[in-house]
N, C-alpha and C positions, 0 to 999 in steps of 0.2 A: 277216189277209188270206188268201185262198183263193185258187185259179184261176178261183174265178166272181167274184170280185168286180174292179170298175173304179177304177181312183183318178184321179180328174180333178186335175193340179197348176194352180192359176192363177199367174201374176206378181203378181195384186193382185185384189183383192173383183170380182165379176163377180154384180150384183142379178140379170140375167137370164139365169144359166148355163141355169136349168131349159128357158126357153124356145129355147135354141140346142140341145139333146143331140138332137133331132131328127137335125143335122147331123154327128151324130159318125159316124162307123165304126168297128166291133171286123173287124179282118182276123186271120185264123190266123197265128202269127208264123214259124210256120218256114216258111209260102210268103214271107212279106215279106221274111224274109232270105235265102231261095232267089233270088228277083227285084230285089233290094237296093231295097228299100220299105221302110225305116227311120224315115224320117222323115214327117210330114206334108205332102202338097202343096203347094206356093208359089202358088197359085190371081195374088198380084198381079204376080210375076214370071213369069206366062204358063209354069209350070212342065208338066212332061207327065212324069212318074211310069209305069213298068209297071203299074199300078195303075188307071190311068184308064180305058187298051182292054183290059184282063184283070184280070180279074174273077175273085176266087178261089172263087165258086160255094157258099158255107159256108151259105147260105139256101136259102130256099125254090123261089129260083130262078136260073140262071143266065145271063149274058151272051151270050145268040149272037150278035148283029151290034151294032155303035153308029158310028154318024154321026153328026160332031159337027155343031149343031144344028139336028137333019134327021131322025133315027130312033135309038132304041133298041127292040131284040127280045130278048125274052126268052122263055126256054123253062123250062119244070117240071125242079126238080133232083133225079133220080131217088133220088141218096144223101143226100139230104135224112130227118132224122131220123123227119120223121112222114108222111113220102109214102107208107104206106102207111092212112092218116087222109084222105086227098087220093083218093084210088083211084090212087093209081102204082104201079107196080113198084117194089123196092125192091132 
């Protein structure tokens, strides 16, 4: 195991994992335990995580405005690795 690699643990065989990793997310860990984002979101216990309205921006783009089911806006993330691939400032 490295730091590029994922390890997905299941409770039990999962034939369609491949088609759910769409849903996953990799977040940076020291924002998640800066924000106490430890855990995965309880999405059925109506949970609300730091996580949901902020956005640790580690892609291509970042979070600037989210309304929940109304608008999300996003903007170019300057310290994004290949923004200068993109025509950004870097």
């Amino acid at each position: 195991m490295d730091v590029l690699t994922v390890d997905v643990l299941l409770d039990a065989p999962d034939a369609v994992l491949p088609e759910k990793t769409w849903l996953m997310a990799i977040m940076n860990k020291a924002w998640c335990v800066k924000h106490g984002v430890l855990l995965p979101q309880d999405y059925n216990a109506k949970q609300e995580t730091y996580a949901v309205r902020n956005a640790n921006g580690t892609g291509p783009f970042m979070l600037s405005r989210y309304d929940p089911d109304s608008r999300t806006v996003l903007t170019a993330n300057p310290h994004w690795w290949d923004a200068a691939a993109r025509g950004s400032a870097t």
